[in-house]
TORKOL-4160 file (C-alpha; in steps of 0.2 Angstrom, whole numbers, padded with zeros to 4 digits, m for minus):
81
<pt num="1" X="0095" Y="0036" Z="0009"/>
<pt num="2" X="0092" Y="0018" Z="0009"/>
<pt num="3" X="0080" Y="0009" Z="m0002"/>
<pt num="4" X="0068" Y="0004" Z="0012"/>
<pt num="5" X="0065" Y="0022" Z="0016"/>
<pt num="6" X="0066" Y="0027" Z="m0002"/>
<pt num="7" X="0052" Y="0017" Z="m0004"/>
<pt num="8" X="0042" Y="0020" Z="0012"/>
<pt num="9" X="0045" Y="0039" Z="0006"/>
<pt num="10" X="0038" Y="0035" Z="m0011"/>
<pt num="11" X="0022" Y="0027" Z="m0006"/>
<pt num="12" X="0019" Y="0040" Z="0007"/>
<pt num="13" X="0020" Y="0054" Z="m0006"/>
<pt num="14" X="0008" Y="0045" Z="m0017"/>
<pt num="15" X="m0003" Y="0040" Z="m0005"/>
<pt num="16" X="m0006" Y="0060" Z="m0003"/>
<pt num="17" X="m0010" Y="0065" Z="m0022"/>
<pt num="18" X="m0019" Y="0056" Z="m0037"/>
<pt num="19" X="m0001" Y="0054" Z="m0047"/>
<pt num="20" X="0015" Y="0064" Z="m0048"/>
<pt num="21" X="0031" Y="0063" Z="m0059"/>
<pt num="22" X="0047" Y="0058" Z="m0057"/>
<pt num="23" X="0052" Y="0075" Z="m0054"/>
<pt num="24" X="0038" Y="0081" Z="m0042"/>
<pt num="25" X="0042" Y="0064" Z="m0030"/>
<pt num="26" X="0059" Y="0070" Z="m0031"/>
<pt num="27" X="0058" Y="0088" Z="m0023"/>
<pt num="28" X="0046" Y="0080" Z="m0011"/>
<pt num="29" X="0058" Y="0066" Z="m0004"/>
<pt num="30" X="0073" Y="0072" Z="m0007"/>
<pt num="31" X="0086" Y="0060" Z="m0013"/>
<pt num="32" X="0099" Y="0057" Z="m0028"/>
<pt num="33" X="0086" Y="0055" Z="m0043"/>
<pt num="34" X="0094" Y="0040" Z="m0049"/>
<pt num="35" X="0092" Y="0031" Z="m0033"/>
<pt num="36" X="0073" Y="0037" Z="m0035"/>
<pt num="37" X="0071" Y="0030" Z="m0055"/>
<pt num="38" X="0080" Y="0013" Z="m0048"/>
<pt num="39" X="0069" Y="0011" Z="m0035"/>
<pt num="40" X="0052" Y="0014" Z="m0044"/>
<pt num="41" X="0057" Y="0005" Z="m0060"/>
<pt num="42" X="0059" Y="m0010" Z="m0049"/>
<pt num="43" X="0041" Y="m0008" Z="m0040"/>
<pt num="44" X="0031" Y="m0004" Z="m0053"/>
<pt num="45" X="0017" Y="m0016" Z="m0053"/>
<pt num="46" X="0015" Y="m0027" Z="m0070"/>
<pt num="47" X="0017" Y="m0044" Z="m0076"/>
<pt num="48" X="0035" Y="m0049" Z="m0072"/>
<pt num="49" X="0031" Y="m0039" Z="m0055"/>
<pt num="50" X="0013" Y="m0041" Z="m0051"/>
<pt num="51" X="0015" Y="m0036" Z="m0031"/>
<pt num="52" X="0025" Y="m0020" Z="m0039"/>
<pt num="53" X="0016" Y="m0005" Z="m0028"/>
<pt num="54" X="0018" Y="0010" Z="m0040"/>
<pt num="55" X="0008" Y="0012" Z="m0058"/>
<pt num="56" X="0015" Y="0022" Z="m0070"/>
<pt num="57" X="0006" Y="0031" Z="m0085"/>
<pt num="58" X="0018" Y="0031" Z="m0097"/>
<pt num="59" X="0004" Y="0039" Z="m0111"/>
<pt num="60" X="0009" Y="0056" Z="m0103"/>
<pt num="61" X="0024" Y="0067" Z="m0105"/>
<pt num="62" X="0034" Y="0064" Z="m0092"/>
<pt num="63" X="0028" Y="0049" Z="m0084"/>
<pt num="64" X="0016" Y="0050" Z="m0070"/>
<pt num="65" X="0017" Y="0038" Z="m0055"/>
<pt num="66" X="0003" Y="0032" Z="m0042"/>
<pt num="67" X="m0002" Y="0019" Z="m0033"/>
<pt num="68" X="m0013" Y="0007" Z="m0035"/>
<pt num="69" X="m0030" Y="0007" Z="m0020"/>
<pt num="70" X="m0028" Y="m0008" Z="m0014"/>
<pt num="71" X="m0033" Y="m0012" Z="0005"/>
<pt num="72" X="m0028" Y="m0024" Z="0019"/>
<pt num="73" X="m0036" Y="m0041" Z="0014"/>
<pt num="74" X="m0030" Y="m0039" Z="m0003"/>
<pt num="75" X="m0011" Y="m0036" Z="m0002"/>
<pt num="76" X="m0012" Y="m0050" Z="0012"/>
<pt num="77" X="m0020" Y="m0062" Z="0002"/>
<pt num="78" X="m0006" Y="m0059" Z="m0013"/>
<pt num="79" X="0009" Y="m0061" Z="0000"/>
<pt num="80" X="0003" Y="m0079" Z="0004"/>
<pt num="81" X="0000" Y="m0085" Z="m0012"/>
C-alpha cells in the first residue's frame, strides 16, 4: 500500500473512534506494520511538525493515536501560512 493511502486509511480510521493503538489501526487497515509506525511517526502533530494530523498519548501502554478536531477554515488557514 502506498503512503497516500496509508494515510488516507489512517485518518479515516481515526476519524471513526476517540483513539486507537498502533495495533487496533493495524487490523483495521491492513498493511505491513512498519509501513503503518513510519507513516504515523512522520504525521504526528508537534513542534518540528505542527501540520502533523495524528496525536498520540504516549502516557498509556501501548500508545494510543487520534486526531486532532480540527475543521475547514483552520487547516486552510495553516496550509497558507
Amino acid at each position: 500500500m502506498s503512503k497516500p493511502d496509508i494515510e488516507k486509511n489512517i485518518f479515516l480510521c481515526l476519524t471513526k473512534t476517540a483513539s486507537a493503538t498502533l495495533d487496533e489501526i493495524e487490523l483495521k487497515i491492513k498493511c505491513e506494520k512498519d509501513d503503518l509506525a513510519k507513516t504515523i511517526q512522520s504525521n504526528i502533530k508537534n513542534k518540528s511538525n505542527p501540520l502533523g494530523f495524528i496525536l498520540e498519548d504516549n502516557k498509556t501502554t501501548p500508545n494510543h493515536y487520534s486526531i486532532e478536531p480540527t475543521n475547514y477554515d483552520t487547516i486552510h488557514t495553516q496550509i497558507h501560512n
